[in-house]
N, C-alpha and C positions, 0 to 999 in steps of 0.2 A: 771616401769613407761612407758616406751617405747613399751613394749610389749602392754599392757592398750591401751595406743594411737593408735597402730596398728590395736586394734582391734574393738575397738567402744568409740566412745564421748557420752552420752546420754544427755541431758540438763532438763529431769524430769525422773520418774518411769514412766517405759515405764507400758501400760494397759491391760490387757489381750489382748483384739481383736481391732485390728485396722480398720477402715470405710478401707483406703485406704494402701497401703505403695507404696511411689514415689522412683523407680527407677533413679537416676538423677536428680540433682541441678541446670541446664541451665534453661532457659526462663522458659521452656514449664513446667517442673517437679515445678519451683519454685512456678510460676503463679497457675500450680492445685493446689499444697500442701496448699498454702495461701488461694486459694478459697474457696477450702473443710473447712480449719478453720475456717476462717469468720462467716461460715454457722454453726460453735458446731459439726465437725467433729474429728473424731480421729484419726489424720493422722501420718506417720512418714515419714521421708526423705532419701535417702541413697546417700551418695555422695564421690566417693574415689579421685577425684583431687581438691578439693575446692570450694566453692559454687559458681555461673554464674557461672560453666560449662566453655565451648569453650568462651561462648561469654564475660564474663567477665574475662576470667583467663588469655586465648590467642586469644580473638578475637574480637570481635566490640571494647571493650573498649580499651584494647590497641592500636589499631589502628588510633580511633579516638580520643585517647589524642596526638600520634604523630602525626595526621593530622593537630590536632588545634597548635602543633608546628613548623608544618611545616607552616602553614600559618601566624604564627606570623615571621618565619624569611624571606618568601616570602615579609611580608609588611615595614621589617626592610629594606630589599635591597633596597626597592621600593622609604624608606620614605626622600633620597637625595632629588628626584626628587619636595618634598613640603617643604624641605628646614626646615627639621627635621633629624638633624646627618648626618654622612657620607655614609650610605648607607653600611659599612661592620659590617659583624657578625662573630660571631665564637661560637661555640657547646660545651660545655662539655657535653660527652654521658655521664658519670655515673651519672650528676647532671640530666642530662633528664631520665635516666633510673630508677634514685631513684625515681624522678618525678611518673612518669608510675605507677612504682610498687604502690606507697602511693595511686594512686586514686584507683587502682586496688586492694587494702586492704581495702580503705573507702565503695566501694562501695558492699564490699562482708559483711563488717561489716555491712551495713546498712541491707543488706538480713537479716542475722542471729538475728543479731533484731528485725525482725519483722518475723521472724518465733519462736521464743524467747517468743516474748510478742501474740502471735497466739497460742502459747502453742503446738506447731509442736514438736515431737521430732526429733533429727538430729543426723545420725548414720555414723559415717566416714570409711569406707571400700569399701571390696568388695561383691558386693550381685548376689549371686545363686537364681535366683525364682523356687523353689522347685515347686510350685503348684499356681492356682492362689488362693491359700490360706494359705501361706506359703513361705516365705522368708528369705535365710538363710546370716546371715553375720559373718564372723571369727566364727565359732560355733555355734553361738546363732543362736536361731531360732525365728522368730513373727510371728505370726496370722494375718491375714486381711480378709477382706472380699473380699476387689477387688486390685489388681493390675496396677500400671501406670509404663510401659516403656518410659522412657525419656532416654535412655544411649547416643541420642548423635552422633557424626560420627568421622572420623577421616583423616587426610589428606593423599590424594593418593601421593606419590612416581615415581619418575624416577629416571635415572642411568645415568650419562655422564661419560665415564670411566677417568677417572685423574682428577673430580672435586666433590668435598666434597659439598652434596647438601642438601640447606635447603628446610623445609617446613612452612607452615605458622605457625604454631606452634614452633618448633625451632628458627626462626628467632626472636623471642624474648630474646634467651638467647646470642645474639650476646653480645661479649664486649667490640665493639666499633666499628663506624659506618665504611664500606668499603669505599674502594677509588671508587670503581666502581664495578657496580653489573649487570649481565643478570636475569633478572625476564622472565620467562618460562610462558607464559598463560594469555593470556588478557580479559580474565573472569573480574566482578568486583574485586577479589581480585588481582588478579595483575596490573588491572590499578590502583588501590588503592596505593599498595606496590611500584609501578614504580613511581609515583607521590610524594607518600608520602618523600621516601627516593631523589629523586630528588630535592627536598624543602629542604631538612637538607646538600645538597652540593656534592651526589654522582654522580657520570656518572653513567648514566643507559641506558638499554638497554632490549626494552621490546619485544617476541616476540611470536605472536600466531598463530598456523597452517592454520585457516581456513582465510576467506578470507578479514574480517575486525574486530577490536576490539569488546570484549562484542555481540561473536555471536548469543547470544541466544535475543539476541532485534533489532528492526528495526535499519536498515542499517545507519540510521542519527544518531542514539545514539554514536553507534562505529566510525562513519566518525568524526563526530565533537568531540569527546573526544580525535579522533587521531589527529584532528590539532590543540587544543590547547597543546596537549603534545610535540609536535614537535615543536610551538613556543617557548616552553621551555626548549629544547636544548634534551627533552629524543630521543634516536635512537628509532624507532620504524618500527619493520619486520612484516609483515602479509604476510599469505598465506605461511609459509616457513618451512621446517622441520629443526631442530636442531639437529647436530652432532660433533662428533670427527675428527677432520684429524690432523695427526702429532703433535697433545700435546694442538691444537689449539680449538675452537668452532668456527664451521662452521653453517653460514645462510645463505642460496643461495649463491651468489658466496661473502658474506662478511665472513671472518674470526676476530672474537675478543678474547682476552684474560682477562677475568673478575676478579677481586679475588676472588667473592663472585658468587655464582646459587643460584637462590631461585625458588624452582617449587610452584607454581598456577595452579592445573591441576585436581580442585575439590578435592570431598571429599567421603569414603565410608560409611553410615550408620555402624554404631556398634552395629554387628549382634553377636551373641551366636547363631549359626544357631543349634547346637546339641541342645542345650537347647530348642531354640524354633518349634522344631520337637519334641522334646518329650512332650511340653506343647500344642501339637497341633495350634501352632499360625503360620500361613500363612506370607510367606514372598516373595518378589522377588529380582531383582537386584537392583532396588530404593529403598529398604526399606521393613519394615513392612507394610504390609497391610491392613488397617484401612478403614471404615466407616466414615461416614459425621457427625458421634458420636464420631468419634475418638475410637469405640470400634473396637477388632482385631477379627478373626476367633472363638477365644474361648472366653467363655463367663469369663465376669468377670477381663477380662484384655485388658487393652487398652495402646494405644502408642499416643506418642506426639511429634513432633520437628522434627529435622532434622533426626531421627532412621526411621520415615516415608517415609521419600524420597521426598515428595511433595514440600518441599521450603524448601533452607539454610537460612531462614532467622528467623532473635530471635523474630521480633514480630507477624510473623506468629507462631511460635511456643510458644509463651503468648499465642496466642486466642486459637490456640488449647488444652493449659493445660487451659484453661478457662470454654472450651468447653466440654472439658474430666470430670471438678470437677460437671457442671451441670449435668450433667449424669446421672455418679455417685451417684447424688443427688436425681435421677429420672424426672427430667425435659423433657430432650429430644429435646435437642439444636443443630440445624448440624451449621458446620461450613459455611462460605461463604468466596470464595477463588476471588470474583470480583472486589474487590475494595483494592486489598494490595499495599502499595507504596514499589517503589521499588529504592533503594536509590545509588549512587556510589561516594563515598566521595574523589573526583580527584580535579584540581583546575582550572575550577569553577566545582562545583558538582554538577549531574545529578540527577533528581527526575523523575520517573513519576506514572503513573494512570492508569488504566483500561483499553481500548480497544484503542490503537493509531491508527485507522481506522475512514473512515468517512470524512468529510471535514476538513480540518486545517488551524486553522488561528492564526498568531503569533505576537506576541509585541515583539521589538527587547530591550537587556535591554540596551542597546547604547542610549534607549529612556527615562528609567528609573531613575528620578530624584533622588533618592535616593542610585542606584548604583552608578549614577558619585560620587554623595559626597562624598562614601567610594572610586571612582577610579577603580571600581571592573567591569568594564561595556563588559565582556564576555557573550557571552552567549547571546538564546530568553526564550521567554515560547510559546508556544502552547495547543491552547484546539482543541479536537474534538468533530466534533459534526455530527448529523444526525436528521432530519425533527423534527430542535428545541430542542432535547435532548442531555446532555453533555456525552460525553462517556470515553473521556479520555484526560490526560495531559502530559504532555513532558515540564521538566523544565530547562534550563542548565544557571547555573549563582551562583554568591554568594549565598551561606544559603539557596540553593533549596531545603534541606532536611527540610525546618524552615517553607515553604510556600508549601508544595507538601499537607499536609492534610487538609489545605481547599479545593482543587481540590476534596480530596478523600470523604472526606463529602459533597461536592455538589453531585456527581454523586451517592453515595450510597441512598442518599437521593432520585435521578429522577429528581434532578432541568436540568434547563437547562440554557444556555450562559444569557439571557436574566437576571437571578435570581440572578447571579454571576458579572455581570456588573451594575445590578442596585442594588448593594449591599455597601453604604459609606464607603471605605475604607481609612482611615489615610494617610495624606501623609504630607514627602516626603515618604514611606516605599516601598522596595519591591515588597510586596506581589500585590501592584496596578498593577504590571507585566501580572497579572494573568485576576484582571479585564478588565487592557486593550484591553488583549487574546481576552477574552468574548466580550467584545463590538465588537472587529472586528468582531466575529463570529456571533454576531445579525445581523451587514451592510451585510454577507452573506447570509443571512437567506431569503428564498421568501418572508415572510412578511413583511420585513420592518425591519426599525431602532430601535433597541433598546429602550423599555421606562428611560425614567428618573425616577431616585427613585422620591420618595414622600417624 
């Protein structure tokens, strides 16, 4: 029975020739395999660590169920202050860790369901792409017609000699939260991980080489995610290298002693480079090499997700197994990589949009009738804009990941501030944050004030 397991699950008779066979169960694999169904394709799946992939096995969703726990005990400390309890908590990790795991089982069971009722077959191992017409798993062999690489990436590694060091991946098999942790990398996942575990009661201590948090975004994104982290007691290093001296970790001239490292220092695409030299598919140091078809060098197989190198992100890699199953399909769909939200789940969480260039004008959410009520009044919003046209958004406050894609849908659209302001928005809520954005940004406009809706 074990051996069986080991080597393939099927869920129907599998068919002579398959339209497609997916490589990988993350976003991108899951998002084609479903596409191509919908459509009366004959697809199968190959998945050897569990279905979501990274992102739901080890990665968004675990994360952000401990984030929504961390901000439930964030508001626990808080709720003295309105004169609700005393303001202390206490963690049982294995009740939160069973937690984790169940939604992290619901939501794969929900996958498998609907690839179930799609009529997908679902193969558990490990898969050799023999050809892009041929795919081999524990022996067996399938026929397809075309090929989708989804395998995925894997987290990069460092060494601090005398300290046992996680990665984001591992860091889920902790079994029980540290007294105090150095998080290595202020990427969004280590400001994530640096926040998240400073919400459940760790010292932390977060540290990244270059010169401010979250290098790869304008300098206000990493400035103000480092001062509300610092108002909440995380130590935070930039610009510093990380070392050893005498048994200790050394940061510029600070020395600490952590139980816990956890490196945040990105991630490598999950390459088979011999395999994909002999199948003729094109690769670099980002990744596989793909088309605006998401199709690769050789005909008849394409790649998706983060094996691309183009975004770590799962719902960039959704539109592109989206984009891969039209294809596929003979459509002839490119992707469009201008309007992605880009999310960092810290507290308050960062959202934005498009092109942060152009004129900026911001609602502070201090103003924000709806954040006072919840008390949550960190953070602005900003829109950009140029000769009338919205081009991008910068969100930092409560549930900015809840309000970031009406930004993204005005701008993919061509609306501009004027569209977005005179747009009724509910209140007391949020997202008016965003109109008010937009209004400022009509009072700066040459022509004039903003219309009133109708």
């Amino acid at each position: 029975m074990e051996l069986r397991r080991a080597v393939f699950i099927v869920h129907r008779i599998l068919p002579i020739m398959y339209d497609a066979i997916v490589v990988g169960a993350g976003p991108g694999g899951y998002a084609c395999a479903l596409s191509l169904a919908k459509e009366g394709a004959n697809v199968c799946i190959i998945e050897r660590n569990g279905l979501g992939g990274t992102c739901t096995q080890r990665g968004c969703i675990p994360t952000k169920y401990l984030h929504a726990m961390g901000d439930l005990a964030r508001r626990v400390r808080a709720s003295k202050r309105y004169g609700i309890g005393d303001g202390v908590i206490s963690i049982n990790y294995d009740m939160l860790s069973a937690g984790m795991r169940s939604t992290i089982s619901r939501i794969a069971s929900g996958m498998r369901l609907q690839l179930r009722q799609h009529k997908v077959d679902t193969v558990s191992g490990e898969a050799s792409v023999i050809s892009s017409g041929i795919v081999e798993v524990g022996g067996a062999r399938y026929e397809t017609r075309n090929v989708v690489l989804a395998t995925g990436s894997i987290p990069k590694t460092i060494d601090l000699p005398g300290y046992e060091m996680l990665t984001t991946d591992s860091v889920f098999e902790l079994q029980s939260l540290p007294e105090s942790i150095l998080v290595i990398g202020g990427g969004y996942s280590g400001c994530e991980f640096a926040s998240i575990l400073n919400a459940l009661g760790c010292r932390v201590w977060l540290a990244e080489s270059q010169g401010s948090l979250l290098p790869e975004q304008p300098k206000i994104v990493g400035d103000t995610v480092e001062k509300y982290m610092k108002l909440d007691g995380i130590s935070v290093f930039t610009g510093v290298m990380t070392g050893v001296h005498d048994g200790r970790i050394v940061m510029g001239r600070d020395e600490i002693d952590p139980e816990v490292v956890l490196g945040c220092v990105g991630r490598y695409p999950a390459l088979d480079t011999d395999r994909l030299d002999m199948l003729g598919v094109k690769y670099g140091d980002r990744g596989i090499v793909v088309d605006a078809e998401m199709q690769t060098s050789a005909d008849n197989i394409y790649a998706v997700g983060d094996v691309t190198g183009a975004y770590e992100l799962a719902h960039v890699a959704t539109r592109q197994g989206e984009v891969a199953a039209d294809n596929i399909l003979g459509r002839h769909t490119r992707i469009d990589y201008t309007t992605i939200p880009y999310c960092v789940f810290t507290y308050p969480e960062v959202a934005m949009v498009g092109r942060l260039e152009g004129s900026a004008s911001t609602a502070q959410m201090v103003a924000n009738a709806k954040a006072n009520c919840m008390g949550q009044t960190r953070g602005f919003t900003s829109v950009y804009t140029k000769n009338g046209t919205l081009l991008g958004a910068l969100i930092v406050g409560a549930h900015a990941s809840e309000i970031i894609g009406e930004a993204a849908l005005a701008i993919r659209m061509g609306l501009g501030p004027q569209d977005v302001a005179g747009t009724i928005h509910a209140h007391p809520t949020l997202p008016e944050a965003l109109a008010d954005a937009a209004a400022a940004a009509c009072m700066h406009e040459a022509e004039g004030v903003c219309p009133r809706p109708e």
